[in-house]
N, CA, C and O of each residue as an XYZ file, in Angstrom:
584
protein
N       0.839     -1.171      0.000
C       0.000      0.000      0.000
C       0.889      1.240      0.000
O       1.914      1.149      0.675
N       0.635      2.540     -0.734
C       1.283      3.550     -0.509
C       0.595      4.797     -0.623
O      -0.245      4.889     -1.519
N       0.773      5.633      0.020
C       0.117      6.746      0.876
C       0.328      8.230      0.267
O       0.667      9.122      1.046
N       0.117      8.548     -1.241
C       0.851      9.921     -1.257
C      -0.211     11.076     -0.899
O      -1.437     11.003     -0.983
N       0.839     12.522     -0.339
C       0.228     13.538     -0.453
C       0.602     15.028     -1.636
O       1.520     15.645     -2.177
N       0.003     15.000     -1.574
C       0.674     16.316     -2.867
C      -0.703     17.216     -3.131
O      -1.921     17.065     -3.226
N       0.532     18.476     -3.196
C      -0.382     19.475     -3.561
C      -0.991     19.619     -4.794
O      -0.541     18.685     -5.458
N      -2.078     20.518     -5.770
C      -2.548     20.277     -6.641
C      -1.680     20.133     -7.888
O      -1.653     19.088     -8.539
N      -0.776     21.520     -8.281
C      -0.105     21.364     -9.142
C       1.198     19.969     -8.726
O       1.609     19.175     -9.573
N       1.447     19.975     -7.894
C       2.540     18.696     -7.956
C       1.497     17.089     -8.461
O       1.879     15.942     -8.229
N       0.859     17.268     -8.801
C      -0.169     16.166     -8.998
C       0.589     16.025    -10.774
O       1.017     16.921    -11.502
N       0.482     14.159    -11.058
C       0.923     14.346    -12.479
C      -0.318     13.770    -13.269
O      -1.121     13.004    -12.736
N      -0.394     14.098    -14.282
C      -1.578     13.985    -14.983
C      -1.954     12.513    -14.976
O      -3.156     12.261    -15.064
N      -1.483     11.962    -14.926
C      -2.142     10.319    -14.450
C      -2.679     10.260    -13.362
O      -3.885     10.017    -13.378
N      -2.033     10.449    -12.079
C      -2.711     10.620    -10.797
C      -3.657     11.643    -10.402
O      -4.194     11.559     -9.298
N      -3.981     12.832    -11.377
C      -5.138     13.501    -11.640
C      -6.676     12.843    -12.337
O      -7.877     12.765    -12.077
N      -5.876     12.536    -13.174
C      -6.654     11.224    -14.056
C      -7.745     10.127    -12.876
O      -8.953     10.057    -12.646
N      -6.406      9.357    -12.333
C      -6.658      8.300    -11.388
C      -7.947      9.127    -10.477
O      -9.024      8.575    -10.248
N      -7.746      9.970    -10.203
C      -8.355     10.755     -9.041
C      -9.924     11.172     -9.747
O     -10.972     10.716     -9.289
N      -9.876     11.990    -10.776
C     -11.307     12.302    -11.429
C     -11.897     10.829    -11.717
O     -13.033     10.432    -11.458
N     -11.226     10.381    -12.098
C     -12.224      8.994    -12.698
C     -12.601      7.950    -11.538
O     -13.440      7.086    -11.792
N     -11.996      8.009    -10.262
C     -12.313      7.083     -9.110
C     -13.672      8.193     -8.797
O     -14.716      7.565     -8.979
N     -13.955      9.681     -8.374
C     -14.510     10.332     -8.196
C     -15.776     10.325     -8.503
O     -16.701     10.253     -7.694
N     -15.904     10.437    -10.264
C     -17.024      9.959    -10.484
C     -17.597      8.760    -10.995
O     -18.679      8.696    -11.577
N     -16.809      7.789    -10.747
C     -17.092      6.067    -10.549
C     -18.131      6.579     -9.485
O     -19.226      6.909     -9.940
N     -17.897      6.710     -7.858
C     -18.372      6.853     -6.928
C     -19.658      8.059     -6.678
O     -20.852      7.884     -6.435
N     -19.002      9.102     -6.819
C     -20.167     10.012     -7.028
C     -20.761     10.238     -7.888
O     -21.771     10.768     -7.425
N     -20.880     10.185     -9.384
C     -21.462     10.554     -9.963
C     -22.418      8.990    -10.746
O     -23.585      8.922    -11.132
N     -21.576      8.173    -10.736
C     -22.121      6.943    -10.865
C     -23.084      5.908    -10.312
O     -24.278      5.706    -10.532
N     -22.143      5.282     -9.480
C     -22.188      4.913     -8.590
C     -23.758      5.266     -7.650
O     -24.649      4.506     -7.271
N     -23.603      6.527     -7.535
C     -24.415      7.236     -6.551
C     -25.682      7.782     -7.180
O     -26.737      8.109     -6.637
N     -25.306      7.803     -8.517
C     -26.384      8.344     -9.652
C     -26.763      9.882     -8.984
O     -27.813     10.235     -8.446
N     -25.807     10.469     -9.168
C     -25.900     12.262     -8.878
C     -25.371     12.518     -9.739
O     -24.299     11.919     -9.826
N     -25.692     13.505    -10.913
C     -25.353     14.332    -11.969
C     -25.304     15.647    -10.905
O     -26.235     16.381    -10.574
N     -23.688     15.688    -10.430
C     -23.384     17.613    -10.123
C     -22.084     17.360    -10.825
O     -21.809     16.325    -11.430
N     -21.225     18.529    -10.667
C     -20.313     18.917    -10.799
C     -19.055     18.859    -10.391
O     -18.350     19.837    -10.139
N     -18.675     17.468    -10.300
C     -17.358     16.995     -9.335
C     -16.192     18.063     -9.382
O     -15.846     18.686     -8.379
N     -15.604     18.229    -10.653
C     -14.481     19.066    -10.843
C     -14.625     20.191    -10.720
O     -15.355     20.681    -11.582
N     -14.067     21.158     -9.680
C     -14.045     22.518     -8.944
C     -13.389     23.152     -8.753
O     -12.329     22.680     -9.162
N     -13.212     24.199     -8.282
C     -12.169     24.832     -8.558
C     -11.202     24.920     -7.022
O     -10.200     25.607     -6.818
N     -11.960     23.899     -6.006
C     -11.640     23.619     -4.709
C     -10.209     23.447     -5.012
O      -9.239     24.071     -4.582
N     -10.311     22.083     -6.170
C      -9.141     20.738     -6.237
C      -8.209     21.879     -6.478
O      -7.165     21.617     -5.881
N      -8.138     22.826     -6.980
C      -6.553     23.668     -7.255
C      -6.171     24.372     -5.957
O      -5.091     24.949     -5.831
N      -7.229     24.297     -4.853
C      -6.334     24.755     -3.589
C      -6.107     23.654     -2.835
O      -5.264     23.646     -1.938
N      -6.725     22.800     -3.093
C      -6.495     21.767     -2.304
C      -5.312     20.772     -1.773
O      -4.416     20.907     -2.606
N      -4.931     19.943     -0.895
C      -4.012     19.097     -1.165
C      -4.522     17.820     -0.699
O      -5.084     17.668      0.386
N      -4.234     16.588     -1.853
C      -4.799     15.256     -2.428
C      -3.802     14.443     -1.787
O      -2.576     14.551     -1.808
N      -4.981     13.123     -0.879
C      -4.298     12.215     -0.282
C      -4.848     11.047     -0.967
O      -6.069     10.931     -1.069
N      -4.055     10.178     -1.442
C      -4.601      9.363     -2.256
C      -3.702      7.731     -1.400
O      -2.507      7.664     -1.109
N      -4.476      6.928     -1.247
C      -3.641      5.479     -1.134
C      -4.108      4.771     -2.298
O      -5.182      4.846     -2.894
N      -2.902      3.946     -2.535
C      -3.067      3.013     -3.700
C      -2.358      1.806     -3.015
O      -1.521      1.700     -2.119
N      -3.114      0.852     -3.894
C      -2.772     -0.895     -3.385
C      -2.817     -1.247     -4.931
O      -3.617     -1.068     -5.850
N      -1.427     -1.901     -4.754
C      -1.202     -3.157     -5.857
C      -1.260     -1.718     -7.304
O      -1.815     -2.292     -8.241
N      -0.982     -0.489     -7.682
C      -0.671     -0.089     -8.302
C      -2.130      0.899     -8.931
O      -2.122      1.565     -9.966
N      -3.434      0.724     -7.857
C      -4.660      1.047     -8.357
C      -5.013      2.000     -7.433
O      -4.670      1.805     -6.266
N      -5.842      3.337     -7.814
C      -6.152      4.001     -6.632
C      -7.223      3.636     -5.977
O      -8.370      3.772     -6.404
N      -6.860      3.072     -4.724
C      -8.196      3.034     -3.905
C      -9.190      3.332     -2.593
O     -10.144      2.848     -1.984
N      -7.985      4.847     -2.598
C      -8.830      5.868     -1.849
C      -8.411      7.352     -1.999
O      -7.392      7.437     -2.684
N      -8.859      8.493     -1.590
C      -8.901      9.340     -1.940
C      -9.447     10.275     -0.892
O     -10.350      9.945     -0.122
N      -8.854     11.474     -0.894
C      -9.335     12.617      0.226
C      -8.815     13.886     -0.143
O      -7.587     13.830     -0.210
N      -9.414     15.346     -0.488
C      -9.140     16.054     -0.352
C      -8.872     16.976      0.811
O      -9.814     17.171      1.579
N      -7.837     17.510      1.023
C      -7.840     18.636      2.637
C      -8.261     19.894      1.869
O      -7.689     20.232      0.832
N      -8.763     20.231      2.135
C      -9.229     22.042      1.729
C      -8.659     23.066      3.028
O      -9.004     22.994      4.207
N      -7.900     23.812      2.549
C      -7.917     25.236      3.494
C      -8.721     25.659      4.030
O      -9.868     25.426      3.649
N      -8.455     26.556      5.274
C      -9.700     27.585      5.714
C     -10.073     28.667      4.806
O      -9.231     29.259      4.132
N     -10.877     28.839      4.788
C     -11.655     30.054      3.775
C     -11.630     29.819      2.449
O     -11.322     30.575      1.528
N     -12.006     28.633      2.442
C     -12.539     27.868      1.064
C     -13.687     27.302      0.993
O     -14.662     27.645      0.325
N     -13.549     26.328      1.772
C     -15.707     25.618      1.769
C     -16.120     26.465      3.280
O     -17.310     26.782      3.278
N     -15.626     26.741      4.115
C     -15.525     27.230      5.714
C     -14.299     28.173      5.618
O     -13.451     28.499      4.788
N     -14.635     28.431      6.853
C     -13.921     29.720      7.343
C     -12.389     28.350      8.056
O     -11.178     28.548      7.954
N     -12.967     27.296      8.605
C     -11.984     26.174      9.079
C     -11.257     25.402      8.085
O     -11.583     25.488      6.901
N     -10.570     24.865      8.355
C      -9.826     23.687      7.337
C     -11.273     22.356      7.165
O     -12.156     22.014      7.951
N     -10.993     22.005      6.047
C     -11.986     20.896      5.582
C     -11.346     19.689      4.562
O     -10.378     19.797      3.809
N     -12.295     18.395      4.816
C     -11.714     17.473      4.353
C     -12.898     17.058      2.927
O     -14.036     17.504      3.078
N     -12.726     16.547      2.105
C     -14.159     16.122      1.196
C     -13.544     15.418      0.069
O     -12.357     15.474     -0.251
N     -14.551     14.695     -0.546
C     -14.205     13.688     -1.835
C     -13.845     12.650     -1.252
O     -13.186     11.825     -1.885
N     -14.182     12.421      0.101
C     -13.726     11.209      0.675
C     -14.364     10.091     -0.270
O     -15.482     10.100     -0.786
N     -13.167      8.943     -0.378
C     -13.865      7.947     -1.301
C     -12.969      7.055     -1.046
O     -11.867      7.250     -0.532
N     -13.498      5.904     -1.455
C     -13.177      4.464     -1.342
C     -13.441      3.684     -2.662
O     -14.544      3.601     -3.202
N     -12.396      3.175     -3.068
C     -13.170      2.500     -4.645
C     -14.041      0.797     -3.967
O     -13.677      0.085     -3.032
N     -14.965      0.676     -4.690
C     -15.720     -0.360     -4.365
C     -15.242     -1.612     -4.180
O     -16.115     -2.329     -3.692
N     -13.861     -2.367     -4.434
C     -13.217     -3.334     -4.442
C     -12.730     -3.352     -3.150
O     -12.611     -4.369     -2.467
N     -12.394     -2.001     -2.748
C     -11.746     -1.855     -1.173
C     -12.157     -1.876     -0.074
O     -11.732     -2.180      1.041
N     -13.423     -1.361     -0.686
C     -14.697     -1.103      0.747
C     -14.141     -2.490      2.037
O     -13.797     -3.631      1.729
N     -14.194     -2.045      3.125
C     -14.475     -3.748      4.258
C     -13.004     -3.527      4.304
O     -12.934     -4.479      5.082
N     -12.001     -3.222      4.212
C     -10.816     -3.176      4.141
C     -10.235     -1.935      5.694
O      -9.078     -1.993      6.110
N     -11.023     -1.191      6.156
C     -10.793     -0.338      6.927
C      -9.974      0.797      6.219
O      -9.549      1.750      6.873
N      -9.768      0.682      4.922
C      -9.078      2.095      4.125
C      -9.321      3.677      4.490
O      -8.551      4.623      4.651
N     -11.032      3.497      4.558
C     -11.692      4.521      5.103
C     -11.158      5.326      6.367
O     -10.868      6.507      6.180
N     -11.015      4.828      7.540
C     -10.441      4.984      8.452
C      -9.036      5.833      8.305
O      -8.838      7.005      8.627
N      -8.015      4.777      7.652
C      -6.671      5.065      7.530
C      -6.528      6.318      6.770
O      -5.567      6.976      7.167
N      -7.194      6.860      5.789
C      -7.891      7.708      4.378
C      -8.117      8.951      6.144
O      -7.476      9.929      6.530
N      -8.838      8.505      6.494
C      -9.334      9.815      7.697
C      -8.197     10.441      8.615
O      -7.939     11.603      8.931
N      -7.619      9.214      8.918
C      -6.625      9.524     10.332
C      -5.184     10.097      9.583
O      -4.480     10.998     10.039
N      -4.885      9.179      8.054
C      -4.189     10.432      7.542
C      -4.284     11.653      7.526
O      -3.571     12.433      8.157
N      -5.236     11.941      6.748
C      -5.725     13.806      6.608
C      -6.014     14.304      7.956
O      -6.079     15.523      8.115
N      -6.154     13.691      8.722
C      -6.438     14.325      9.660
C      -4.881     14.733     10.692
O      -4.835     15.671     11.488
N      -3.778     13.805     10.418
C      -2.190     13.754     10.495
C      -1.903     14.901     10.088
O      -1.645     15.894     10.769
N      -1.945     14.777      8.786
C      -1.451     16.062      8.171
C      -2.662     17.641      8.330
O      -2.405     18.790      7.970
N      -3.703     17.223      8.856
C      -4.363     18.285      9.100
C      -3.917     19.001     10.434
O      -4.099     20.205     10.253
N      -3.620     18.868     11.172
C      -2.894     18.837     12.617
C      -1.695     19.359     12.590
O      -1.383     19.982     13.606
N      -0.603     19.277     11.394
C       0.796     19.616     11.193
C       0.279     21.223     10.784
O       0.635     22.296     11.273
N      -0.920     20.863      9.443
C      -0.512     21.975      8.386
C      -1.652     23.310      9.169
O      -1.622     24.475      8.771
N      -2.738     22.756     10.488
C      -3.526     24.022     10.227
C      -3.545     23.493     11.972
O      -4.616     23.072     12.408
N      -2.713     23.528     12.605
C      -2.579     23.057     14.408
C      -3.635     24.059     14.875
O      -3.783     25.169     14.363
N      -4.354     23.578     15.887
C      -5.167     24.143     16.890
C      -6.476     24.528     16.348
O      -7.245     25.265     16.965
N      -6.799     23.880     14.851
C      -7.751     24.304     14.195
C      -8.972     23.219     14.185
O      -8.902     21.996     14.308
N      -9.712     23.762     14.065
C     -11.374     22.890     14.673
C     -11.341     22.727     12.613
O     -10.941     23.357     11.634
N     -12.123     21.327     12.990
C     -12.211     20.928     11.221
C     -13.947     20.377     10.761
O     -14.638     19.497     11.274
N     -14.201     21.187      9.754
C     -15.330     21.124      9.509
C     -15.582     20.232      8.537
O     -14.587     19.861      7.914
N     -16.989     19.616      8.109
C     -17.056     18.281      6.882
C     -18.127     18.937      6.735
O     -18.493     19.751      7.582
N     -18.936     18.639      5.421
C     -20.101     18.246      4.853
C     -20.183     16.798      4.777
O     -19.691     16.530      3.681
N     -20.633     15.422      5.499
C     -20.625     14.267      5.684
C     -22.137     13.965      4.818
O     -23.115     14.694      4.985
N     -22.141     12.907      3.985
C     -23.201     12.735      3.853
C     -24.073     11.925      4.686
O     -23.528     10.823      4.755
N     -24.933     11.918      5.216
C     -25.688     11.613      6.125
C     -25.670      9.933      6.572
O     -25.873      9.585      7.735
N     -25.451      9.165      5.689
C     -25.531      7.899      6.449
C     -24.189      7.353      6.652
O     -23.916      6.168      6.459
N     -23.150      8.459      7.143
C     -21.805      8.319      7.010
C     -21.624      8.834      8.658
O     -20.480      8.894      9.108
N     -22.706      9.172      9.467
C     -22.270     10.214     10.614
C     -21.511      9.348     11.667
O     -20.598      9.714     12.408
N     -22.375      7.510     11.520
C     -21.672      7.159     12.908
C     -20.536      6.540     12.391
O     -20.000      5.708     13.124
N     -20.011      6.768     11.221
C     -18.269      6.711     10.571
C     -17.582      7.951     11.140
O     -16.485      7.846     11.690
N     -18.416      9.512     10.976
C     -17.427      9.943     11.088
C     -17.341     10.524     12.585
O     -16.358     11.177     12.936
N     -18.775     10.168     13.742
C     -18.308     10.381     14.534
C     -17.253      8.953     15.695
O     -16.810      8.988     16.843
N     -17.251      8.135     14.846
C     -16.494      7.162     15.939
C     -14.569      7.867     15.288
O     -13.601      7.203     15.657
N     -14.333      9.064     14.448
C     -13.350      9.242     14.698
C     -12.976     10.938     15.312
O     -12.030     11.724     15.250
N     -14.164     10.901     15.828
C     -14.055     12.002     16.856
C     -15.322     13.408     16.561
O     -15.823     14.115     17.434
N     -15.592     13.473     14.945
C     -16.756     14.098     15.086
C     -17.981     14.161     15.522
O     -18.457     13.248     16.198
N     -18.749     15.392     15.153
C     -19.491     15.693     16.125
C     -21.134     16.515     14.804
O     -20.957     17.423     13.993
N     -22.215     15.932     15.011
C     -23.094     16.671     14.020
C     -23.120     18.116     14.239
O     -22.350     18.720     14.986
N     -23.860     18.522     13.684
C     -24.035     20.000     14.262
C     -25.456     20.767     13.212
O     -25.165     20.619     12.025
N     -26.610     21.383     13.357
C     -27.454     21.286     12.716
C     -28.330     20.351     12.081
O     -28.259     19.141     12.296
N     -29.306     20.978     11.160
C     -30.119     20.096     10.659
C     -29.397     19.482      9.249
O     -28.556     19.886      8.447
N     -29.956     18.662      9.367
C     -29.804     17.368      8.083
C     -29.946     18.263      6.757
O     -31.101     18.688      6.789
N     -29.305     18.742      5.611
C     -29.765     19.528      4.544
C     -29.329     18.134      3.086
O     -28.620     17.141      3.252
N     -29.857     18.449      2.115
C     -30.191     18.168      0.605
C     -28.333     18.814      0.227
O     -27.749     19.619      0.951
N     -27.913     18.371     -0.685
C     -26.662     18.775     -1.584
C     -26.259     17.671     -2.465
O     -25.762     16.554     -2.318
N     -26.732     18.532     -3.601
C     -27.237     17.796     -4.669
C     -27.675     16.270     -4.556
O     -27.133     15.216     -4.889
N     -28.546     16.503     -4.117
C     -30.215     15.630     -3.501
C     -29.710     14.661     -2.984
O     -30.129     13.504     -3.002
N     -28.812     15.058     -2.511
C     -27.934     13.723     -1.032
C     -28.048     14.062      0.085
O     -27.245     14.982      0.246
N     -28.604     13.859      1.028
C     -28.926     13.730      2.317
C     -27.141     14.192      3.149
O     -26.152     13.459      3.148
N     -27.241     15.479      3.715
C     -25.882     15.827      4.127
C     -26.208     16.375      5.672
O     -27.281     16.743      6.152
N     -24.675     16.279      6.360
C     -25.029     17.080      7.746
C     -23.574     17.521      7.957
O     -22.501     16.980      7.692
N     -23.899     18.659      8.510
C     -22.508     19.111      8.905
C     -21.829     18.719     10.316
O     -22.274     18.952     11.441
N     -20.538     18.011      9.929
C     -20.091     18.165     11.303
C     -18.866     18.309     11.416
O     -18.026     18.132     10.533
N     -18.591     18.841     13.189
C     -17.288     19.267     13.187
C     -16.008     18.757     14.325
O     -16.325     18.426     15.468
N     -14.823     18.743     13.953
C     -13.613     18.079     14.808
C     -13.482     19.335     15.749
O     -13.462     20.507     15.374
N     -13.397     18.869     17.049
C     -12.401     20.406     17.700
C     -11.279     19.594     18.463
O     -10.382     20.190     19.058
């Protein structure tokens, strides 16, 4: 298994590649949501990707503060479907959340989680916060790390 992080432009067009097309395998497929995966987030962003056996099969964006929030944020969390049951998910979290800790210390971290994801993401420390809202007709809730 191997673990890279890189910022947007250090990304090489294959592992950009790798990354849009696992993306909307999952979201846009997968999930049958027609939005707009590619944003203009991914160019501030920095991409944590693990790969096994030479395939990507997970994925996480960190977003800056004062980009989706005023806090640092994580999103595009994904798992390719072969991996699922593997605990990737987890490892995919506690990374970004490693390097979230180095790059933005003492900072409370905000998600848009989609809703049947909450008791994932609170058994790694989050917390809901508000009502349940629609984004792009997916059942979402916000919650947050402090």
């Amino acid at each position: 298994m191997e673990i890279i992080l890189k910022e947007f432009k250090d990304l090489s067009n294959t592992q950009l590649f790798e990354i849009y097309k696992l993306r909307s395998e999952v979201f846009i497929v997968e999930q049958n949501c027609a939005y707009q995966d590619v944003d203009d987030i991914d160019q501030h962003s920095a991409h944590l990707l693990i790969s096994e056996a030479g395939t990507l099969a997970a994925y996480a964006r960190i977003i800056p503060p004062g980009i989706s929030y005023k806090e640092p944020s994580i999103g595009r969390v994904v798992v390719r479907k072969q991996f699922r049951g593997k605990d990737l998910g987890k490892l995919l979290m506690k990374e970004s959340l490693k390097y979230m800790s180095a790059a933005f210390p003492n900072r409370e971290i905000v998600i848009s989680a989609q809703s049947y994801l909450i008791k994932f993401y609170t058994e790694l420390g989050f917390k809901a916060e508000g009502e349940e809202y629609l984004e792009d007709d997916i059942p979402h809730t916000k919650m947050r790390l402090k």
